[in-house]
N, C-alpha and C positions, 0 to 999 in steps of 0.2 A: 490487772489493766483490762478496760473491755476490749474488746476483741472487736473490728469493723471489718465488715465487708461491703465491696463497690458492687453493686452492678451497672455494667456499663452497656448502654442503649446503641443505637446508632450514630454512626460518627465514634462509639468509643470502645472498639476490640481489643483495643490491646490498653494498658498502662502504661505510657510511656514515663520510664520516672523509678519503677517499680522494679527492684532486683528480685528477679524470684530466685528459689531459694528451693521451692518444691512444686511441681504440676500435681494435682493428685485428680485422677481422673474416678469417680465414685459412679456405682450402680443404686438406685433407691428400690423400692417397692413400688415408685408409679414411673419409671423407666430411668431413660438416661438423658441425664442434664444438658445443657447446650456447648458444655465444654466444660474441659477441665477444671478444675478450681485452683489457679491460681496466689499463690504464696510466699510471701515476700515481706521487702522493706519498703515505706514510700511514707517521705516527711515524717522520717524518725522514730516510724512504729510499725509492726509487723500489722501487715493489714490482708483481707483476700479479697482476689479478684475474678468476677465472672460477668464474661460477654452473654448477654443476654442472647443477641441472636445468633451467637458462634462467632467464631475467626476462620475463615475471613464470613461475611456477613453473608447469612446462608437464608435463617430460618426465619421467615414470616411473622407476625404476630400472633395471628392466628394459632400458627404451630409452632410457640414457643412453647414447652413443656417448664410451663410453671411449676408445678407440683416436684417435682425431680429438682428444680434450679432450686426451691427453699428449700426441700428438704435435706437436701444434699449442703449446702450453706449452712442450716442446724445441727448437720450430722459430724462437720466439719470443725465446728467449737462457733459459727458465728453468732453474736450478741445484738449483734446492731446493724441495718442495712439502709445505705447509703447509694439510694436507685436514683441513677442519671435519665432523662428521657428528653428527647427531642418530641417538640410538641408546635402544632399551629398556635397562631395569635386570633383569639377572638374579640379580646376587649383592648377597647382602643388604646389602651397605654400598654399594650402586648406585643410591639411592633418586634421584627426581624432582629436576633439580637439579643432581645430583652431576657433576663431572668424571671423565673417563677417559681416560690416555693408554695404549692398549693397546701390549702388548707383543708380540701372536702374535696370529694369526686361524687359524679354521675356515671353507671356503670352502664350502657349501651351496647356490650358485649354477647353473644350465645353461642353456645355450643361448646363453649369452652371448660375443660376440668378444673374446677372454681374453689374446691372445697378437699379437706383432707378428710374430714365426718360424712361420709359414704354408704362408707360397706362395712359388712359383720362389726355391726354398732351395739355394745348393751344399753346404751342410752342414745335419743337423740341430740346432740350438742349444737345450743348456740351461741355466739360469740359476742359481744357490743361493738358495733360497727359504726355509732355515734359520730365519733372523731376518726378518721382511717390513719392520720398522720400523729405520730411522736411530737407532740406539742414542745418538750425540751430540747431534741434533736433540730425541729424546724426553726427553733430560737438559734442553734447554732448555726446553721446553714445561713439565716439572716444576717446573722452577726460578721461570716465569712464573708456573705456580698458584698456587705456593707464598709468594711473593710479594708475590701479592695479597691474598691470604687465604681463598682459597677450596677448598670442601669437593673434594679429589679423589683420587681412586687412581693410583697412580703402574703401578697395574700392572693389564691387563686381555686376557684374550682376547676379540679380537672375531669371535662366529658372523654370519657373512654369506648373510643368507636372499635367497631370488629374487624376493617381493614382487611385485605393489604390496601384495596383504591381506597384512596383519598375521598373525604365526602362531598356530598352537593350544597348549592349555595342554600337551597331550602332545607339542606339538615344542616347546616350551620347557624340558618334563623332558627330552628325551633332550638338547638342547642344553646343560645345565646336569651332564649326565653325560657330555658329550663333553668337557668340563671350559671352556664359554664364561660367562665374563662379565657381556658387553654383544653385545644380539643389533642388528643393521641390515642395510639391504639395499644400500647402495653402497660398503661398504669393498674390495669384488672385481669387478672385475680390475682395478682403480684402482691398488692396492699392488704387483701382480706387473708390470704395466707398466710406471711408473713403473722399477722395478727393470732389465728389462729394456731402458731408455734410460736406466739407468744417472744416475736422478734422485734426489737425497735426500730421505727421503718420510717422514713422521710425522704420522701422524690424531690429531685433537682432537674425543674426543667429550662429548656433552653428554645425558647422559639426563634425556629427556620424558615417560617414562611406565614405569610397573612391566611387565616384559613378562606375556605372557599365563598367567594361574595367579596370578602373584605379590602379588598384591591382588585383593578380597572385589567389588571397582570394574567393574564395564565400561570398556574400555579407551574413552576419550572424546578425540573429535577437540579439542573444544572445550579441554579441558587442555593436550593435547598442545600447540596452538596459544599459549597459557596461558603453557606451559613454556619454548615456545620466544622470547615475547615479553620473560620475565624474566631468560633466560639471556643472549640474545645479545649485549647491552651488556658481559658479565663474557667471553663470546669474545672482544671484541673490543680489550677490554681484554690479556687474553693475551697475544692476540697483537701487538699493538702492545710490549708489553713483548718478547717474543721479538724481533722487530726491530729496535726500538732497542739492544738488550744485544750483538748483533753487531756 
């Protein structure tokens, strides 16, 4: 049976739902992951579960230690990863609310440890980054939204900013000219990793707020929070449908 793992974004630390069963807290070779890995039962199959920016929610985007979250997730038996992300609306059918399964990303990210082909390399490796997203996997995720009944796009580029502030109304125009979407700040180097441990990877985002420009509004934490508290019930739904359909 494959083997799925969550990662869960903001708004979504814990699993509620989820009998675990075993914590297993792993050391890598590029440090220590954002929390335990999480193990359990949830919609009828053993699944794992890792809060992206820790429990309770600590760590930045920035200083999310990616390289440690996948490798730890690979090291752990996972086959398939199932990354949750809360994300702005930039294209106008992307209202507060809405579902995204994207299809492509733009990476706007630096400074970030991005890559597992480093150091003490006998060859240079590189990877095809063509497609970032699990074309079968996003069919499922479709299939779950669709499903349920809920509002969402089947098709999305995600611009991936370096965060923690929020961007400006003029990097949300060029963003919307670079031809993005849904804008967030941890969909990279989460997707090229993964790819590179040769994981099957497909993001489920959830927009909380209009990004910056797109509403008359000041972007309000308090919504955002808002958003994420009416959303995350219909994530979790999803995704439990995604897992049981396997």
């Amino acid at each position: 049976m494959t083997v799925y793992a969550i990662i869960g974004g903001t708004g979504l630390t814990q699993l509620d739902g989820l009998t675990i069963r075993q914590s297993l807290p792993m050391n890598t070779p590029y440090g220590t992951p954002s929390g335990d890995i999480q193990i359990g039962d949830y919609a009828g199959r053993e699944v794992m579960f890792l809060a992206r920016h820790g429990h309770p929610h600590r760590l930045p985007p920035h200083k999310v230690n990616y390289r440690a979250n996948l490798w730890a997730l690979k090291q752990a038996g996972a086959e398939v990863i199932l990354a949750v992300n809360a994300v702005g609306g930039i294209h106008p059918d992307m209202g507060t609310g809405h579902f995204c399964v994207p299809h492509d990303l733009v990476d706007y990210t630096s400074g970030r440890e991005h890559t597992f082909f480093a150091d003490d390399l006998e060859q240079v490796t590189h990877i095809d980054f063509s497609h970032p997203y699990s074309e079968p996997l996003r069919a499922r995720l479709i299939a779950a939204l669709a499903a349920e009944g809920y509002a969402f796009s089947d098709f999305g580029v995600y611009g991936c900013t370096q965060g923690p502030r929020l961007e400006t109304a003029a990097e949300i125009i060029r963003l919307e000219r670079d031809g993005c979407d849904i804008v967030g700040m941890t969909g990279m180097p989460e997707a090229s990793l993964a790819r590179e441990l040769e994981l099957e990877y497909a993001c489920l985002a959830l927009v909380v707020n209009p990004a910056a420009g797109k509403s008359s509004a000041v972007i309000s934490m308090v919504e955002i929070e808002q958003a994420l508290h009416d959303g995350i019930g219909k994530v979790k739904a999803a995704l439990a449908r995604v897992l049981s359909a396997d």
